[in-house]
Rosetta silent file (secondary structure, phi, psi, omega in degrees, C-alpha in Angstrom):
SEQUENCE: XXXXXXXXXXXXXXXXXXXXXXXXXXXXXXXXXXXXXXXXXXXXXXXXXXXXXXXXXXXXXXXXXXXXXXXXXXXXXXXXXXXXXXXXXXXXXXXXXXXXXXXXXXXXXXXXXXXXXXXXXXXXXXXXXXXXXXXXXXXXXXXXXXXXXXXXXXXXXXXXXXXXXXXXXXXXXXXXXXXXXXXXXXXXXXXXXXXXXXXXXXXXXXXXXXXXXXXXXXXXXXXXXXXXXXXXXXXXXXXXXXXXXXXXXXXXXXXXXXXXXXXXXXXXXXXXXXX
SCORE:     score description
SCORE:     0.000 S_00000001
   1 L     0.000  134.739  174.460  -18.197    8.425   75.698 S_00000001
   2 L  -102.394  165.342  179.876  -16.978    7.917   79.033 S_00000001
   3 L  -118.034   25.893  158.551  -15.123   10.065   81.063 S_00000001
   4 L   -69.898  -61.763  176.601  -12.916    7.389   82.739 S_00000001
   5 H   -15.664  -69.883  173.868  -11.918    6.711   79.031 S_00000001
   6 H   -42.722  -49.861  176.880  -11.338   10.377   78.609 S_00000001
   7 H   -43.264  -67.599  167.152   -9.365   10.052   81.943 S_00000001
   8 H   -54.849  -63.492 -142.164   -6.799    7.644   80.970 S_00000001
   9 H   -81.698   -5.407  164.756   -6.242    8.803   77.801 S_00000001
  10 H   -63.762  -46.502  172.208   -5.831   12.693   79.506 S_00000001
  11 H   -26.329  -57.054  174.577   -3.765   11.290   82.144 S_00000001
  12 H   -54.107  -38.164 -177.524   -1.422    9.415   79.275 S_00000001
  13 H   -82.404  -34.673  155.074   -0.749   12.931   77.641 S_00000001
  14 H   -48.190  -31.559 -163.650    0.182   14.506   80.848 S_00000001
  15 H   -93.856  -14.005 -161.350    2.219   12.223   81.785 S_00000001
  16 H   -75.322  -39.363 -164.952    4.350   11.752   78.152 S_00000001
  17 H   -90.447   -5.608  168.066    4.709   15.892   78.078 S_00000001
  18 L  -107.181    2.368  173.394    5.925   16.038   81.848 S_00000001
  19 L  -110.640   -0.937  149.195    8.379   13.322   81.805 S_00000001
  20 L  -106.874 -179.626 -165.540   10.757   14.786   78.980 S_00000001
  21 L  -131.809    3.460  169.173   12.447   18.125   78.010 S_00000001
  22 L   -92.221   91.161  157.630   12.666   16.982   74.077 S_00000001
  23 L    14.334  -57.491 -149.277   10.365   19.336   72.446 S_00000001
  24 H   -64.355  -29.465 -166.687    9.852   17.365   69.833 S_00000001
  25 H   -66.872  -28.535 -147.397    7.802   14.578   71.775 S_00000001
  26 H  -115.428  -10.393  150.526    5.480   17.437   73.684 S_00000001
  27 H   -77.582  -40.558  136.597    4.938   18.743   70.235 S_00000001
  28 H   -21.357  -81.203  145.220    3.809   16.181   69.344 S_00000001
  29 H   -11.360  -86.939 -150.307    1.268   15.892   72.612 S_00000001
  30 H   -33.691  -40.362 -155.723    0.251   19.351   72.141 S_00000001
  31 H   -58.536  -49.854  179.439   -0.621   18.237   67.873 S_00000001
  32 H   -62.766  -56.004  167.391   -2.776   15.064   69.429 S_00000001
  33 H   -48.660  -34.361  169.640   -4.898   17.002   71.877 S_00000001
  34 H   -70.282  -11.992 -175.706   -5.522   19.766   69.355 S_00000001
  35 H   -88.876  -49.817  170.354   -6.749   17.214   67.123 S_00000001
  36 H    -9.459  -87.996 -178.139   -8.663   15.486   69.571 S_00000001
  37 H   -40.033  -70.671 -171.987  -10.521   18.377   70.809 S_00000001
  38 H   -27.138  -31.609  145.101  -11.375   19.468   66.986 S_00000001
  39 H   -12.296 -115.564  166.610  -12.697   16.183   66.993 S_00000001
  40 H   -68.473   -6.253  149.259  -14.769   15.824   69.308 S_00000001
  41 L  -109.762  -63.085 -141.592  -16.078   19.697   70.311 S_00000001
  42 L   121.099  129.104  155.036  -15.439   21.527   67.298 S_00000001
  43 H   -57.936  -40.740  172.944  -13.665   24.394   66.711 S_00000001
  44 H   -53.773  -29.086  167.439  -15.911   26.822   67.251 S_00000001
  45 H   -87.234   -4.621  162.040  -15.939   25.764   71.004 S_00000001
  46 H  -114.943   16.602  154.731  -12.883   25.482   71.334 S_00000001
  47 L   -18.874  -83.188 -161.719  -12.083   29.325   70.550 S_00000001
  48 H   -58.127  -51.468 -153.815  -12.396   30.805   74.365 S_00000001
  49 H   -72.936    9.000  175.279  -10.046   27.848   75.322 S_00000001
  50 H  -107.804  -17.802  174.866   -7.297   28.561   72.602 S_00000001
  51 H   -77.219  -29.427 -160.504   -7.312   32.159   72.950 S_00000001
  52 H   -77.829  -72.049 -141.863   -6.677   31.063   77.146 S_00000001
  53 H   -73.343  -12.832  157.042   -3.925   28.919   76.598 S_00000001
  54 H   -78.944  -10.981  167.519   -1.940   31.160   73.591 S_00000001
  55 H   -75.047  -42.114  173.719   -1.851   33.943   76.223 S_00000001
  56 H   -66.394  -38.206  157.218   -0.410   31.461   78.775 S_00000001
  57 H   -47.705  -52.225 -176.899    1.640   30.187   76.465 S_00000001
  58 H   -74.857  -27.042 -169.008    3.078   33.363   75.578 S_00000001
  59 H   -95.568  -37.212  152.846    3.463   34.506   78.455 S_00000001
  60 H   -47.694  -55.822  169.688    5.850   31.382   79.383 S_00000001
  61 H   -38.239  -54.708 -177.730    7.779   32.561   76.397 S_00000001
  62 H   -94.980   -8.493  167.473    8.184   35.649   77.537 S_00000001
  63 H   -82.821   -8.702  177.465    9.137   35.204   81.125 S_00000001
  64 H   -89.632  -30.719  165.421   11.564   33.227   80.374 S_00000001
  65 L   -69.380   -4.781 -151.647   12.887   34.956   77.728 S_00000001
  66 L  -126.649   -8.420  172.515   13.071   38.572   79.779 S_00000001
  67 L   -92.687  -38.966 -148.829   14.509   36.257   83.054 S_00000001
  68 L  -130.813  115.378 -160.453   16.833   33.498   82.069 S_00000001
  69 L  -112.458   53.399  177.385   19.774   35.666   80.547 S_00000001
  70 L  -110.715  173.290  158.244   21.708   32.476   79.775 S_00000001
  71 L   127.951 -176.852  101.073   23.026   30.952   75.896 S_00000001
  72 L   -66.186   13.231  175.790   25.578   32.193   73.761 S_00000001
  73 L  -111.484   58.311  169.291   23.540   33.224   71.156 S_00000001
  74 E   -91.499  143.278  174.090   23.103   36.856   72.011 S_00000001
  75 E   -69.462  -56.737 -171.488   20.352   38.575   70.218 S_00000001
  76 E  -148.192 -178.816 -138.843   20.459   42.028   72.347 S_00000001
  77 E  -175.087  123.558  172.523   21.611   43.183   75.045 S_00000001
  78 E   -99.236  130.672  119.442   20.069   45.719   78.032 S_00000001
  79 L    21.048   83.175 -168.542   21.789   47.812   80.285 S_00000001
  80 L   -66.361   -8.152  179.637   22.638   45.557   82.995 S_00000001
  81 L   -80.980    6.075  167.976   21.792   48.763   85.628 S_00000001
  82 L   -83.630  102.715 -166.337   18.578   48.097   84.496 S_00000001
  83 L   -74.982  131.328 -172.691   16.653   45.798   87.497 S_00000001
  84 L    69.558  -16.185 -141.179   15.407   42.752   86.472 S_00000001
  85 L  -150.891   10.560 -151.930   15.560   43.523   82.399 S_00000001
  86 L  -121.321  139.755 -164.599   19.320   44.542   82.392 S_00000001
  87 E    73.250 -169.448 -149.063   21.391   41.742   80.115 S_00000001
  88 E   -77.427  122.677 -172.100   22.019   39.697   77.553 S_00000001
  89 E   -99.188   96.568 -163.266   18.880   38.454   75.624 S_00000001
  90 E   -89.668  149.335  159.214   19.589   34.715   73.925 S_00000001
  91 H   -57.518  -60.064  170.432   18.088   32.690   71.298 S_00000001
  92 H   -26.105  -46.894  158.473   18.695   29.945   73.735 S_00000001
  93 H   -85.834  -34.837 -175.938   16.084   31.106   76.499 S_00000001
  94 H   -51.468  -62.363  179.499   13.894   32.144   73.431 S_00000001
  95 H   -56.757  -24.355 -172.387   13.709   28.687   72.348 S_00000001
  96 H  -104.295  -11.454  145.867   13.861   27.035   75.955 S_00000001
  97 H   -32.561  -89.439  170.122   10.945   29.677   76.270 S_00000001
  98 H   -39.174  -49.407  138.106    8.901   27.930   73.397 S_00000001
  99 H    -2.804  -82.540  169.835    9.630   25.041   74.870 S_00000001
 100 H   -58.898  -37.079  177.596    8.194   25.430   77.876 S_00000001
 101 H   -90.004   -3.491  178.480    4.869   27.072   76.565 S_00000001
 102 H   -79.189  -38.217  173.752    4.199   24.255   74.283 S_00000001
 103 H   -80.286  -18.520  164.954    4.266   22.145   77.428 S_00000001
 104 H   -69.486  -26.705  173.998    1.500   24.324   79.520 S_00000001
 105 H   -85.468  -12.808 -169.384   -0.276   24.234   76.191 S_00000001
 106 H   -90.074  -49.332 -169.840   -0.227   20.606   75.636 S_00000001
 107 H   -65.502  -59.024  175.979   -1.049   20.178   79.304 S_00000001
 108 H   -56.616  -14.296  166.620   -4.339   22.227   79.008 S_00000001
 109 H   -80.905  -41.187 -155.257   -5.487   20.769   75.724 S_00000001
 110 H   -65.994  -64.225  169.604   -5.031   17.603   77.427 S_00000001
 111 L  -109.738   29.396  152.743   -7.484   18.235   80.264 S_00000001
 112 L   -97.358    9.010  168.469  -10.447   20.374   78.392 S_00000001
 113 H   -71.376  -17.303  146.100  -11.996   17.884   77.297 S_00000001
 114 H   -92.753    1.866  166.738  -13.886   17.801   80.628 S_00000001
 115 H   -88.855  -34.952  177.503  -14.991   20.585   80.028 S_00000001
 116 H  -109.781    1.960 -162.473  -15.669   20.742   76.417 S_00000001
 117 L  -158.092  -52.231 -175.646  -16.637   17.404   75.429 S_00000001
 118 L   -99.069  170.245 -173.038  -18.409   15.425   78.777 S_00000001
 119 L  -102.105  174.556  179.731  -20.918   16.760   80.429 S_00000001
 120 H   -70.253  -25.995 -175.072  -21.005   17.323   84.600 S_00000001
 121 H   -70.713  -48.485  173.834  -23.107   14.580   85.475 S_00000001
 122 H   -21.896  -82.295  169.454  -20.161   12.241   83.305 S_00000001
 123 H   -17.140  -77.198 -162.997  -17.233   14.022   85.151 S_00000001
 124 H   -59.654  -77.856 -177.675  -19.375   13.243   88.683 S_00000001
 125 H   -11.685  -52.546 -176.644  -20.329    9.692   87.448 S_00000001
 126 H   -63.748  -22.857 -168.702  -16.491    8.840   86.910 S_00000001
 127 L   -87.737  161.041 -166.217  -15.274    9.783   90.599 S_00000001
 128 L   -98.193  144.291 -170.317  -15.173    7.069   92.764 S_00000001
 129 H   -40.198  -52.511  163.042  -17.685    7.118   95.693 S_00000001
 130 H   -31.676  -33.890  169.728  -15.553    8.143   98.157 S_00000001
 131 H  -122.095   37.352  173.134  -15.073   11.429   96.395 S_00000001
 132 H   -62.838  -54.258  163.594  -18.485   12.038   95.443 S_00000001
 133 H   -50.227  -37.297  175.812  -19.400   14.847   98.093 S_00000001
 134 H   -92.394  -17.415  173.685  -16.206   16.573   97.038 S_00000001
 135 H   -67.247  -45.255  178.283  -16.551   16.225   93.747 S_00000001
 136 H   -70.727   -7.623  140.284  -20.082   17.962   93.731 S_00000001
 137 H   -51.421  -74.776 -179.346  -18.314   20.737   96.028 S_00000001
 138 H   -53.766  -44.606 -174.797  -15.861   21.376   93.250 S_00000001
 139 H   -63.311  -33.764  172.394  -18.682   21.275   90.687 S_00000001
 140 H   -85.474  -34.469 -172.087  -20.605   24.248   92.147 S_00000001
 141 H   -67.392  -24.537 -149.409  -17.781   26.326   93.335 S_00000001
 142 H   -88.621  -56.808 -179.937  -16.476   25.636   89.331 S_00000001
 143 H   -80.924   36.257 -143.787  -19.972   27.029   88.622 S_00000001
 144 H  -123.101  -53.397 -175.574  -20.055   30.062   90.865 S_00000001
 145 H   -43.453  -61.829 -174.061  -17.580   32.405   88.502 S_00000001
 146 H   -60.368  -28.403  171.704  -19.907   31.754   85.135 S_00000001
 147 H  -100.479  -36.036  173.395  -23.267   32.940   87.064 S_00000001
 148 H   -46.506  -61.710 -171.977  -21.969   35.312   88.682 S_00000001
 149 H   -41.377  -38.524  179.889  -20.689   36.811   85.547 S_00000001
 150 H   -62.101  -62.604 -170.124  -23.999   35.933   83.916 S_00000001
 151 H   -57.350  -25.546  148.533  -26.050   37.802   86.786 S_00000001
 152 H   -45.463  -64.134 -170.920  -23.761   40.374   86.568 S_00000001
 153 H   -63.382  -35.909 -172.301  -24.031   41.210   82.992 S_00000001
 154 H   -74.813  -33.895 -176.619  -27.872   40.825   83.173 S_00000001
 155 H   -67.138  -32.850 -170.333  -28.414   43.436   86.422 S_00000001
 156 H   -66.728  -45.283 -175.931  -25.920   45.992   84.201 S_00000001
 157 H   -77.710  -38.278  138.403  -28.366   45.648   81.334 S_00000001
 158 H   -32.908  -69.634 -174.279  -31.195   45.881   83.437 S_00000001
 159 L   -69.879    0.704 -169.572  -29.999   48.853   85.273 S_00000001
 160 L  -106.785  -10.184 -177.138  -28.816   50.822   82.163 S_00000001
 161 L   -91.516  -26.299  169.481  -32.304   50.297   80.838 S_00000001
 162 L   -63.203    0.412 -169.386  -33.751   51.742   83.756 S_00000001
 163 L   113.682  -25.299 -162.047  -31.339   55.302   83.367 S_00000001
 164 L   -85.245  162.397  179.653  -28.422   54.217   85.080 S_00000001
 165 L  -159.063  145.352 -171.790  -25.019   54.932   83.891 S_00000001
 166 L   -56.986  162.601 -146.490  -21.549   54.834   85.851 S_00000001
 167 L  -176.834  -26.921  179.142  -20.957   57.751   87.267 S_00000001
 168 L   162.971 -162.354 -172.819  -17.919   56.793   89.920 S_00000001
 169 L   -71.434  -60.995 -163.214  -17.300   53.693   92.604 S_00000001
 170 H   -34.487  -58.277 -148.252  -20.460   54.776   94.313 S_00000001
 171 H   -87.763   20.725 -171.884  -22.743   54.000   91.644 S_00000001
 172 H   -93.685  -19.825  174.206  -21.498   50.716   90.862 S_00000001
 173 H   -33.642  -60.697 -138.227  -23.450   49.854   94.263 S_00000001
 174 H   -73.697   -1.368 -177.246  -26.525   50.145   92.460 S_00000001
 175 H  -116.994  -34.329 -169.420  -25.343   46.989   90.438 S_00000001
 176 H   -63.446  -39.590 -175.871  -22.896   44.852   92.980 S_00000001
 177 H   -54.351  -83.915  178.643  -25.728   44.964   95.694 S_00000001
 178 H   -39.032  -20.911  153.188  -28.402   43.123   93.388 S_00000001
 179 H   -43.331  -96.288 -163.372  -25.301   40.768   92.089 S_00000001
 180 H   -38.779  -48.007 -179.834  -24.521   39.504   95.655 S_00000001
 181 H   -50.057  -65.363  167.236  -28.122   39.156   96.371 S_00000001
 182 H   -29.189  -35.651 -174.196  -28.942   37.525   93.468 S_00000001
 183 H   -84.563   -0.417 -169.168  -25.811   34.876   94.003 S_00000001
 184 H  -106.750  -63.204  147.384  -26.970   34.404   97.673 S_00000001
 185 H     7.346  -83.762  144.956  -30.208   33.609   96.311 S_00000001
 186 H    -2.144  -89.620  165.520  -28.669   31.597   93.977 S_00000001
 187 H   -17.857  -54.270  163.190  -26.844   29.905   96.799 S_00000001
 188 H  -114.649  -13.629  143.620  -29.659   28.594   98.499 S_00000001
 189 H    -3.947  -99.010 -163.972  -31.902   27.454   95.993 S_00000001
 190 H   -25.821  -87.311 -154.182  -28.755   25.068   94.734 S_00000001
 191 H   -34.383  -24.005 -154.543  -28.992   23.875   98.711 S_00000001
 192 H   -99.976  -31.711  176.481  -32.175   23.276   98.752 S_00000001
 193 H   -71.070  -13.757 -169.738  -32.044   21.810   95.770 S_00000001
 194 H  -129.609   15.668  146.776  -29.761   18.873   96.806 S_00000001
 195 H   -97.023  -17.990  155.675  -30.864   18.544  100.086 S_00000001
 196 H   -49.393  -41.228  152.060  -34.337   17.655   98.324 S_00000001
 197 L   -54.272  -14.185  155.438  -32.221   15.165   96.188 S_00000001
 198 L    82.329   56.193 -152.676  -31.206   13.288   99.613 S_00000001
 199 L  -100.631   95.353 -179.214  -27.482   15.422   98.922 S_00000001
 200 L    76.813   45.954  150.780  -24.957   13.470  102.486 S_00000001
 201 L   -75.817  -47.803 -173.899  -27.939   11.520  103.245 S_00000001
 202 L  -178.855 -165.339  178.537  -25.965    8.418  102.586 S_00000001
 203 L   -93.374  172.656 -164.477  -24.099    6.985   99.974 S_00000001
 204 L   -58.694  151.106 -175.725  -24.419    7.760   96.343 S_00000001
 205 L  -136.895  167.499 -167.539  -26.780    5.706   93.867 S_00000001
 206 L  -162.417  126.556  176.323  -26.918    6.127   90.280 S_00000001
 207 L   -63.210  -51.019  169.655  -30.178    5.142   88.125 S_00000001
 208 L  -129.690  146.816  176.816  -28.204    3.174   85.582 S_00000001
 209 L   -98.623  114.598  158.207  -24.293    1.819   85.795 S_00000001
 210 L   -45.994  122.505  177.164  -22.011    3.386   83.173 S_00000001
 211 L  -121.676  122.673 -173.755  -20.207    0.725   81.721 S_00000001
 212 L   -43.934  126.694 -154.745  -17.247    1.331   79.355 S_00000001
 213 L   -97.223  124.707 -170.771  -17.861    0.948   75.716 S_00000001
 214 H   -28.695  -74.415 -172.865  -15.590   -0.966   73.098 S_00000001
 215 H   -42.573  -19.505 -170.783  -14.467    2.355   71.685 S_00000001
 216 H   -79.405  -32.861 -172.855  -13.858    3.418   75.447 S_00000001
 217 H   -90.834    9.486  158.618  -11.860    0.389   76.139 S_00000001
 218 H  -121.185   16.453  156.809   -9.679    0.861   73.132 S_00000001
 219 H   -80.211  -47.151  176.004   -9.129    4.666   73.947 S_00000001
 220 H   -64.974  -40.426 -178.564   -7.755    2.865   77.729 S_00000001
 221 H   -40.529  -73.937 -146.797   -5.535    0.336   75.750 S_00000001
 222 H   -45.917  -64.886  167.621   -4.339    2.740   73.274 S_00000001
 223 H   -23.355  -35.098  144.589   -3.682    5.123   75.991 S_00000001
 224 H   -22.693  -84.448  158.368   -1.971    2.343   78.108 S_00000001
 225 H   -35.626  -65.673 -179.470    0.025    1.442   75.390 S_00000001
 226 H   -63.686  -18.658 -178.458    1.776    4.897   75.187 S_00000001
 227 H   -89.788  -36.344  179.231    2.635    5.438   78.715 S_00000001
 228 H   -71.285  -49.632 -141.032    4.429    1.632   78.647 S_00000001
 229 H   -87.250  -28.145 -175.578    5.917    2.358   75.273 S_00000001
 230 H   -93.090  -44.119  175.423    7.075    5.707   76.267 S_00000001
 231 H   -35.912  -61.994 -167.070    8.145    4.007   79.740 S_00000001
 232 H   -65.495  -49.186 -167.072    9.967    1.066   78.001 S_00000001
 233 H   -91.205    5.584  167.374   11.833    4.015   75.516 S_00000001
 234 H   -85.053  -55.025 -171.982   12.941    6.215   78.422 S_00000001
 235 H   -68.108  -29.614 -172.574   14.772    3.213   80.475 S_00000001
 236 L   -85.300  -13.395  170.074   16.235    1.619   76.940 S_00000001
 237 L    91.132   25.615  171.076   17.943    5.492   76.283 S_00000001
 238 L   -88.137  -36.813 -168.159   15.556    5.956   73.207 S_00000001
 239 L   -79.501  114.739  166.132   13.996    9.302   74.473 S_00000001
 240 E  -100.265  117.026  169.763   17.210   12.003   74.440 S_00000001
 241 L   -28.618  141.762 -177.749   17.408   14.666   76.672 S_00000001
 242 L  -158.328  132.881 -177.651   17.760   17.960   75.429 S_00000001
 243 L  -130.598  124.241 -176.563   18.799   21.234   76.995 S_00000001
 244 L   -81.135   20.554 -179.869   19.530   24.421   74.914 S_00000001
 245 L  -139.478  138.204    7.617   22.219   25.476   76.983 S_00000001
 246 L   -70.555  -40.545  156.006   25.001   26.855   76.423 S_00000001
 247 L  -108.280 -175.035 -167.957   24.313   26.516   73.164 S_00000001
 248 L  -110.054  143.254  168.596   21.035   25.361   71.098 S_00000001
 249 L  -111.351  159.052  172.452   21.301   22.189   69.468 S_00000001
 250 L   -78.652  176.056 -165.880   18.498   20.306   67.520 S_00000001
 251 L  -126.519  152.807 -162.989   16.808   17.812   69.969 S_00000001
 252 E  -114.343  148.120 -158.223   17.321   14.192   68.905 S_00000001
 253 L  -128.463  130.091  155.084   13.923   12.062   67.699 S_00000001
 254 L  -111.017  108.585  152.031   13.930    8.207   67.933 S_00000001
 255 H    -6.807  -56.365 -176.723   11.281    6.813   65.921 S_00000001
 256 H   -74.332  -45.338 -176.353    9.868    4.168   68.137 S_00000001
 257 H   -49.054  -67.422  170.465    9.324    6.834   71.448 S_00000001
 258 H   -27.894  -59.099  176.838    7.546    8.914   68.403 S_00000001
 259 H   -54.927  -63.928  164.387    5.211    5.932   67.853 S_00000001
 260 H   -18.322  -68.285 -159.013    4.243    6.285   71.487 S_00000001
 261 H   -60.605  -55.836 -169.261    3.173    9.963   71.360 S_00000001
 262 H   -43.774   -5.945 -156.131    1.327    8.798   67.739 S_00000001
 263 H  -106.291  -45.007 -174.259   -1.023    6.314   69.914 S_00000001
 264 L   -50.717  -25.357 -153.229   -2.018    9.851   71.586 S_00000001
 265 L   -97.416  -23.838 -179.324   -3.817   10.499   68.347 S_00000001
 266 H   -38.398  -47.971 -147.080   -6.657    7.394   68.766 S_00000001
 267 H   -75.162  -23.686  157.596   -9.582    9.601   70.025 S_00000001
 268 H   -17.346  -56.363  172.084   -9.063   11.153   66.419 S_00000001
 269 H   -76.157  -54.585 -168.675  -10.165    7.823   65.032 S_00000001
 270 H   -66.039  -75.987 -166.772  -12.292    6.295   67.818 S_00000001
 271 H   -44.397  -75.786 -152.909  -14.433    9.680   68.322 S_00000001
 272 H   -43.390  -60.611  164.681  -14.547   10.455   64.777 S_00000001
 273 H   -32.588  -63.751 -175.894  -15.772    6.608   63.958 S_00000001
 274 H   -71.182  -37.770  169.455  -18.381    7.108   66.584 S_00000001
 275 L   -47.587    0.000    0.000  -19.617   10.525   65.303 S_00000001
């Protein structure tokens, strides 16, 4: 699997669920990434990142709903002398709510698959030489949160086997010190390790050249194919806008734009094929 491949076809779902406001299409997205991923990680790995993006999700939903006091559909109604939370509470932001979190969730299924499916070396492999040195900067700082957190949890279990137990602020020293040390540690090891590795010595080399695979180059087509198809049904007036204010209306679906988003669905086939 490559992770240009991967690239295109995230790129193609990002771009289908940020260029319209008709639900229906970015439901769509969201349905093709979740299938993807299932695909190709598994559910069980893709747990932590589905719990992350229904909280984010939700949380669109509800800011929008407890902010944007617009519609004609009121449900309830606050106290407007209430700050910030004072007025009328609509189906219409509820819905333009939903809306909205389907597209942060669609966007984020869209691009874990570098995370969940290639590996880091892939990810680095795929950037173009020019951003090699920056890439492998973002790839450690990306890895800085998860050991700490590891080295954390491991000093706590350590230190509770030795007697300690919180006790106030103070005595969290006795764990934070040996953290930072450890991660400074950490720190230069990794340096050492990739100035041993010849790490802004010159430019980058690679032991064999990744070359794209038929399935990869019909994951760029298909992918391809949906951003022109989607392109082509935006300029021709097939994709209809849709805003749920003042009031909510159903959002209007053209078949052929739909066939677009449905192309979003390949790595289903391709990965699956290849498993």
């Amino acid at each position: 699997m490559s992770a240009r491949a991967v690239a295109a076809w995230s790129a193609a779902c990002m771009f289908i669920v940020l260029s319209t406001s008709n639900p229906a299409y970015k439901a769509l997205v969201l349905a093709a990434a979740f299938a993807a991923l299932a695909v190709g990680a598994g559910l069980s790995r893709m747990r932590p990142v589905m719990i992350g993006v229904v909280l984010v999700a939700a949380f669109a939903v509800l800011l929008n709903f407890v902010s944007a006091h617009l519609g004609s559909t009121v449900l309830f109604s606050l106290p407007a002398a209430i700050p910030g939370l004072g007025g009328p509470y609509t189906l219409e932001a509820l819905v333009y709510g939903f809306s909205g979190g389907i597209t942060i969730a669609a966007a984020i299924l869209a691009a874990a698959p570098f995370s969940l499916i290639l590996k880091s070396h892939q990810v680095m492999d795929a950037l173009p030489s020019a951003l090699s040195r920056t890439g492998t900067a973002i790839a450690a700082s990306l890895n800085l949160v998860p050991a700490v957190a590891t080295s954390f949890a491991e000093v706590t279990e350590a230190q509770r086997l030795r007697g300690w137990r919180p006790r106030g602020p103070r005595s969290w020293a006795e764990v934070v010190v040996p953290v930072v040390l450890t991660s400074v540690e950490g720190s230069i090891q990794l340096a050492e390790s990739m100035e041993s590795r010849g790490f802004g010595s010159g430019p980058r080399t690679a032991m064999r050249t990744v070359r794209l695979s038929t399935t990869d180059w019909l994951l760029v087509g298909a992918s391809a194919l949906a951003v022109l198809a989607f392109i082509a049904s935006q300029v021709l007036g097939w994709v209809a806008d849709w805003a749920p204010y003042p009031t909510l209306t159903a959002p209007g679906i053209d078949p052929r734009p739909l066939v677009a988003c449905l192309l979003l669905f390949s790595p289903v086939v391709l990965w699956r094929s290849r498993a």
